[in-house]
C-alpha positions as CSV (number, residue, x, y, z in Angstrom):
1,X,68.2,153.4,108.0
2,X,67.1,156.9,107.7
3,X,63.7,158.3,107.9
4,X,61.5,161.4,109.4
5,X,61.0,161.4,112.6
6,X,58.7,164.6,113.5
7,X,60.5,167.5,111.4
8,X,64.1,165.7,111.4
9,X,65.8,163.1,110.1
10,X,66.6,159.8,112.3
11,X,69.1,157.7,111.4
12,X,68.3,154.2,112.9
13,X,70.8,151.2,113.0
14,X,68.0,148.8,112.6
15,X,70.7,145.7,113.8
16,X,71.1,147.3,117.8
17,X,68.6,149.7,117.6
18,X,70.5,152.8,118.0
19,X,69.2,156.0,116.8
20,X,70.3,159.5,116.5
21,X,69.0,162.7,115.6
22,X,70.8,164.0,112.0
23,X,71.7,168.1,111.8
24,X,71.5,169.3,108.7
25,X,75.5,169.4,109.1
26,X,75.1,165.7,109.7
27,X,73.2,165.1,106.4
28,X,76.1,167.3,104.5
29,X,78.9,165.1,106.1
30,X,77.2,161.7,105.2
31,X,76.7,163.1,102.1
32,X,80.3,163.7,101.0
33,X,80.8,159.9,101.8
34,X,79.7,158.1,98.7
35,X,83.2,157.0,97.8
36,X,85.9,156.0,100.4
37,X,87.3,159.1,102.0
38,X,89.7,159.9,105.0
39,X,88.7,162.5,108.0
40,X,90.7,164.9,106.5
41,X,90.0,164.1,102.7
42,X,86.3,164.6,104.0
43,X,87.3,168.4,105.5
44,X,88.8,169.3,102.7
45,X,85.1,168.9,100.8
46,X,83.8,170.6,103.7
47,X,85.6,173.7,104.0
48,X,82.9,175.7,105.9
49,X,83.3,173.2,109.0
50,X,87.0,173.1,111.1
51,X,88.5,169.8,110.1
52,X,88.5,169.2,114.3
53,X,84.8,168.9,114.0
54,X,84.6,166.8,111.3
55,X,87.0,163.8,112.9
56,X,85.2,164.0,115.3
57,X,82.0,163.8,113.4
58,X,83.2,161.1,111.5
59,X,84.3,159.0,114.8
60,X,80.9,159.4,115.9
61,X,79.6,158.1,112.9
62,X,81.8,155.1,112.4
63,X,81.4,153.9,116.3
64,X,77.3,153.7,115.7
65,X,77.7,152.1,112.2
66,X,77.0,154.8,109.9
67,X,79.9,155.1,108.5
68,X,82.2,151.6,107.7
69,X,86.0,151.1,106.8
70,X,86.1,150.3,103.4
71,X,87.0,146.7,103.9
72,X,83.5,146.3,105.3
73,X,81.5,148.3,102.7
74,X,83.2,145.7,100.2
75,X,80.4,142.9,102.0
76,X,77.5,145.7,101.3
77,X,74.0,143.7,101.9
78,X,72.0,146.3,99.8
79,X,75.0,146.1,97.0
80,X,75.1,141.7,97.4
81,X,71.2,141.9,97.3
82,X,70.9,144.0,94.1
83,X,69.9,147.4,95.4
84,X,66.6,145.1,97.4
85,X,67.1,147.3,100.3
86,X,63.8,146.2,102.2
87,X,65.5,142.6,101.9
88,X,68.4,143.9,103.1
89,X,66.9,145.9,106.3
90,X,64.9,143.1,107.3
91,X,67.8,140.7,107.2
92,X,69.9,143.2,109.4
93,X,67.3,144.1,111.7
94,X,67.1,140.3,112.5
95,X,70.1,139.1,112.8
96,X,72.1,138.0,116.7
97,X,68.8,138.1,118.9
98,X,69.2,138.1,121.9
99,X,67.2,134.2,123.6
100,X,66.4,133.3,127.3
101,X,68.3,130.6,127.5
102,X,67.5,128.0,131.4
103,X,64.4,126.2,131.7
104,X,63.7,128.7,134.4
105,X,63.7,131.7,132.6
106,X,61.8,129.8,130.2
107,X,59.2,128.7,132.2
108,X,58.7,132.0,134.2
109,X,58.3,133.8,130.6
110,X,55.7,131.4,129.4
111,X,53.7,131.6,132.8
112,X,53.7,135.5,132.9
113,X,53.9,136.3,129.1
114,X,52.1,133.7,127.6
115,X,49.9,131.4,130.0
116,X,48.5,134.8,131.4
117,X,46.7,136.2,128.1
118,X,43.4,134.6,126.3
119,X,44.3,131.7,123.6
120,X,43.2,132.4,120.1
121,X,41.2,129.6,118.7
122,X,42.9,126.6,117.7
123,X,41.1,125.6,114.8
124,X,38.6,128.2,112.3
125,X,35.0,126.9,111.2
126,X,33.4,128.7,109.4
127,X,29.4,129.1,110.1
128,X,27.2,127.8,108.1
129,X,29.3,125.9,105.2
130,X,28.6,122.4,104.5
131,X,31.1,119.8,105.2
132,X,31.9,116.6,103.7
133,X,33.3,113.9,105.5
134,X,37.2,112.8,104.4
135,X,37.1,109.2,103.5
136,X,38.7,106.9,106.0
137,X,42.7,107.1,105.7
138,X,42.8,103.3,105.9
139,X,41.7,102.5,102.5
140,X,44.9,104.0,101.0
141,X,47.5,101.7,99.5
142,X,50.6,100.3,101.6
143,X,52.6,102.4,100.2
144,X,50.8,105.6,101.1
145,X,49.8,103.6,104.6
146,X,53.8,103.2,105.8
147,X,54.6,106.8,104.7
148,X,51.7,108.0,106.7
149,X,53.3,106.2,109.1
150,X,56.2,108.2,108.8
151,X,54.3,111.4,109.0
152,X,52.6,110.9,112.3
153,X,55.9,109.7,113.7
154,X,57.5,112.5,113.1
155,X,58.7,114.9,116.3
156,X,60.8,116.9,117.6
157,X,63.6,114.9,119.6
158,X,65.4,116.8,122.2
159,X,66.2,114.1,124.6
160,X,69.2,111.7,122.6
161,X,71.0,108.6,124.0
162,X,74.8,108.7,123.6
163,X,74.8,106.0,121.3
164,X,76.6,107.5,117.6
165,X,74.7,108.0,114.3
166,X,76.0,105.6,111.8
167,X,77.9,107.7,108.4
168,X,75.6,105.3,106.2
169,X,72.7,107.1,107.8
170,X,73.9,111.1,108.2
171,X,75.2,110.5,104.2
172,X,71.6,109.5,103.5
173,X,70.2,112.7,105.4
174,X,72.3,115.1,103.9
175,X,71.8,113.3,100.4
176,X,68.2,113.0,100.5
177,X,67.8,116.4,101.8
178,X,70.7,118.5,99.7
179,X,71.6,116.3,97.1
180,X,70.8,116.9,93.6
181,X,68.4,114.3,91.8
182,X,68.5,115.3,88.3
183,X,68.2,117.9,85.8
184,X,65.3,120.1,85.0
185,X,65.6,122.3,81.0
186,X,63.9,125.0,80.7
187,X,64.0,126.6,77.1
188,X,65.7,129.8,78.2
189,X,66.8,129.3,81.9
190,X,68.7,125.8,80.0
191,X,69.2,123.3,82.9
192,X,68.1,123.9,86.4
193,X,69.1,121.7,89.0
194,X,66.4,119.0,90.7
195,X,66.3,117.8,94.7
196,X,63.8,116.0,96.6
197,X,62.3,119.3,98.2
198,X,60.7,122.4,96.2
199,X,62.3,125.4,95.4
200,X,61.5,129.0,93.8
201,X,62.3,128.5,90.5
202,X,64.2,125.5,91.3
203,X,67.1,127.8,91.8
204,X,67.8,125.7,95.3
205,X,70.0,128.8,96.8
206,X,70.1,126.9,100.2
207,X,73.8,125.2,100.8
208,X,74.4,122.8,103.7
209,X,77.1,122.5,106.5
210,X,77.7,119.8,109.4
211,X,78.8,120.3,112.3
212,X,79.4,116.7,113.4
213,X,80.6,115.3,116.8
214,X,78.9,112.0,117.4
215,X,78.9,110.0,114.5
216,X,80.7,106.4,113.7
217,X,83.0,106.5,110.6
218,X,83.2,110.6,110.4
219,X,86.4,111.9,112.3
220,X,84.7,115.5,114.3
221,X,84.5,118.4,112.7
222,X,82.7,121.0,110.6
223,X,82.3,119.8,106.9
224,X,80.9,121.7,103.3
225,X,78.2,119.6,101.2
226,X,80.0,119.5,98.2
227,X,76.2,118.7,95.9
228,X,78.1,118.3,92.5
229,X,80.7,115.9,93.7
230,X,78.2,114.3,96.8
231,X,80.8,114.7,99.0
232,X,81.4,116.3,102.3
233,X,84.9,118.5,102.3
234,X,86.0,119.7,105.2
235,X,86.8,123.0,106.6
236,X,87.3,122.7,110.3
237,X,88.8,120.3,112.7
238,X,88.2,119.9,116.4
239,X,85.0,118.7,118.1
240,X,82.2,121.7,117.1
241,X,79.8,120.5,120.0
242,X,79.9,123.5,121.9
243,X,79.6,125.8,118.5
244,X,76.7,124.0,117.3
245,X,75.5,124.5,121.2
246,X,76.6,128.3,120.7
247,X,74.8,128.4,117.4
248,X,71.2,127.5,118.1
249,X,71.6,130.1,120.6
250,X,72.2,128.5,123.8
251,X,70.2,125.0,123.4
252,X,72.1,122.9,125.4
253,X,70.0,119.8,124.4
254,X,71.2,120.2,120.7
255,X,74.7,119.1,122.0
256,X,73.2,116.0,123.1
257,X,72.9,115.1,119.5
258,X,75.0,113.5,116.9
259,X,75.4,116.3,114.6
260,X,74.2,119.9,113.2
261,X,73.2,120.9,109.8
262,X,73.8,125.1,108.9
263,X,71.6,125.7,106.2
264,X,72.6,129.1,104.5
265,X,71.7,131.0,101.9
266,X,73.6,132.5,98.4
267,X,70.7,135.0,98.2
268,X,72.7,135.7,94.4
269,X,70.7,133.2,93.1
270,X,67.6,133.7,93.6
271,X,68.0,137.4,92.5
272,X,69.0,136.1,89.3
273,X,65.6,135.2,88.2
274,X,63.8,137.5,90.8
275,X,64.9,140.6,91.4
276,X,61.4,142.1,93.6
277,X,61.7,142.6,97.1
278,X,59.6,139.5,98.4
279,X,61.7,137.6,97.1
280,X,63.6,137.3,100.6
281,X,61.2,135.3,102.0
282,X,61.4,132.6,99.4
283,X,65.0,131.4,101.1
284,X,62.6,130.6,104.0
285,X,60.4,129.0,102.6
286,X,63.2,126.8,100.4
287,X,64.2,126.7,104.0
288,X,61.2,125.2,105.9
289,X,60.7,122.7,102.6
290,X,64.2,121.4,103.5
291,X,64.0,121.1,107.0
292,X,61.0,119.1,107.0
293,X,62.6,116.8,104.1
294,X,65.3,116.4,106.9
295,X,62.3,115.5,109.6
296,X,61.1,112.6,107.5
297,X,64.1,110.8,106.3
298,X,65.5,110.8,109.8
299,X,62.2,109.7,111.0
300,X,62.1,107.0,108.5
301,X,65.9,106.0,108.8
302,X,64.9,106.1,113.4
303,X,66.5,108.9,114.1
304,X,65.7,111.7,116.2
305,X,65.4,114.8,114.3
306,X,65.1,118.9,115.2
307,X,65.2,122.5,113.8
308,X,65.4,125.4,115.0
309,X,65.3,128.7,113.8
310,X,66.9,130.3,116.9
311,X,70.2,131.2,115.6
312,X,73.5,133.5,116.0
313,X,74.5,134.7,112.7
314,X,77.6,136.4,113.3
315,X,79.0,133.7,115.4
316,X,78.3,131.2,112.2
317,X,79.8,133.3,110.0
318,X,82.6,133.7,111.7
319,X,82.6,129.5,111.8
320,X,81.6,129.0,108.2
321,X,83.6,131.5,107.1
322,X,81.0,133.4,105.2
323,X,80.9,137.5,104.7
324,X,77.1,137.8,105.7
325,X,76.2,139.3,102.8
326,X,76.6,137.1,99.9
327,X,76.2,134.2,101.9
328,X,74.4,134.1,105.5
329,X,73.2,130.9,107.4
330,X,69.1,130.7,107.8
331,X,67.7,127.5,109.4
332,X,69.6,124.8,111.8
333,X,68.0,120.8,111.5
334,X,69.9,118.3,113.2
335,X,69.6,114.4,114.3
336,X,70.7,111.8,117.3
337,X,69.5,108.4,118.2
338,X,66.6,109.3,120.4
339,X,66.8,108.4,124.5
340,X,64.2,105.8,125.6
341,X,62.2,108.3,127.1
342,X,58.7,110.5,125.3
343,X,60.2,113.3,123.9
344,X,59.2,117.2,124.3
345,X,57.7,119.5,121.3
346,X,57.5,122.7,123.2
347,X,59.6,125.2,121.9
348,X,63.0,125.9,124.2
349,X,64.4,129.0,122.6
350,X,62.7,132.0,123.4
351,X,63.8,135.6,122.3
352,X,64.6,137.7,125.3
353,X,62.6,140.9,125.1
């Protein structure tokens, strides 16, 4: 990112947080770069610098990131998100934080960070408006009584037995949560596609991957949800306990689970209908719609279910073998048969500071 800073111009690599006065010289040499160029190509544009100089310019700027082999410039985020460039800041500047990771380090930060400081209000009244009294849940039908049920069930498991999840009951998750349900026509979009959850524009850009280790009737390993052919292909072997582990950012309780679900996003898709730059945020809410989808059904099927949004996006890439741009992972929900013992909902990734 570039901006003025004082009477200069910063340039700011909003993924580490490295920044670097620009020279006017700087500006000229960045400026020649808007087609693939060697060092020396690049000097020979410049002919009022020594072609020394300039190398060594251009080093300088490839080692912080300004400057990328054209391999890499072929996975541009601003190009794979249509020019959205706030999008496309945002989704650098958050990607591979860095999380305390030991319920030690855990517990000191929420003691001195947290515990120390005044809690806002928990709940907002506002003065002086009349209230009316909800009518008593009880009267609903059974129906509407058992999924209640569900709802108040639902929580955060984080403590699982080793006993496996059944393949009748993880096809059922990933069905229910990913799997299409029908056909929606709209006069000029024609037909959009239909799932249990919402979705902006019902463009559904969210795709699903497991990471399974632990469950009867599914041989380990990381599989694709295939949504037109309800399938699950896969694309690894091997057990992926530790990834999944590695992926949630250190969470060693998620390997005590049966399996992992990568939700990630083909952000192409939802630019096709909306091309403004809050349209980013929509992926997390599709996100969020999904993951509590998940919650339920693996509530209802008596399950343990989680999510997490604590993530490591370049090591999932590099799994899922995605280029980060077109397609990047966004939310993790995953599932084991709960231990006999009251489970914890206190959040146990925190972002190192």
């Amino acid at each position: 990112m570039l901006l003025w800073r004082g009477r200069g111009v910063e340039l700011r690599d909003v993924s580490t947080g490295a920044r670097v006065a620009l020279s006017p010289d700087v500006v000229s040499l960045l400026a020649v770069f808007d087609r693939p160029l060697t060092a020396a190509a690049a000097s020979r544009l410049l002919p009022a610098y020594r072609p020394k100089a300039v190398a060594a310019a251009v080093r300088a700027l490839a080692r912080m990131g300004a400057l990328l082999p054209a391999r890499r410039a072929a996975a541009s985020r601003v190009e794979a998100f249509g020019d959205n460039v706030a999008s496309a800041l945002y989704h650098a500047a958050c990607r591979d934080l860095r999380f305390l990771e030991g319920e030690t380090a855990i517990a000191k930060f929420l003691r001195t960070q947290v515990a120390s400081k005044p809690r806002p209000a928990r709940f907002k009244r506002i003065a002086g408006a009349r209230g009316l009294r909800l009518p008593d849940p009880r009267a609903a039908s059974e129906d509407g009584l058992a999924f209640d049920r569900i709802l108040r069930a639902r929580r955060t498991t984080r403590d699982f037995s080793r006993r496996p999840v059944s393949l009748d009951d993880l096809a059922a998750l990933v069905r229910g949560t990913w799997g299409q349900t029908g056909w929606l026509v709209d006069p000029v979009l024609g037909r959009l596609v239909a799932k249990t959850s919402p979705s902006a524009g019902a463009l559904h850009p969210v795709e699903a991957y497991v990471l399974a280790w632990n469950v009867r009737g599914l041989r380990p390993g990381v599989y694709h949800y295939d949504v037109a052919g309800d399938a699950l292909r896969r694309v690894r072997g091997g057990n992926p306990r530790e990834a999944a582990i590695r992926a949630a950012s250190g969470q060693r309780w998620v390997g005590g689970a049966a399996f992992l679900c990568v939700m990630t996003a083909v952000f192409a898709r939802t630019l096709w209908k909306y091309r403004f730059e809050s349209a980013y945020r929509t992926l997390w809410l599709d996100a969020g719609h999904l993951g509590q989808t998940f919650s339920l059904l693996a509530t209802a099927r008596g399950l343990g279910p989680f999510t997490t949004a604590a993530i490591q996006d370049s090591h999932l890439e590099q799994l899922l073998r995605l280029d980060g741009a077109r397609e990047f992972p966004v939310y993790l929900c995953g599932a084991g048969m709960p231990a006999r013992t009251k489970t914890s909902a206190r959040p146990r990734a925190l972002r190192a500071e």
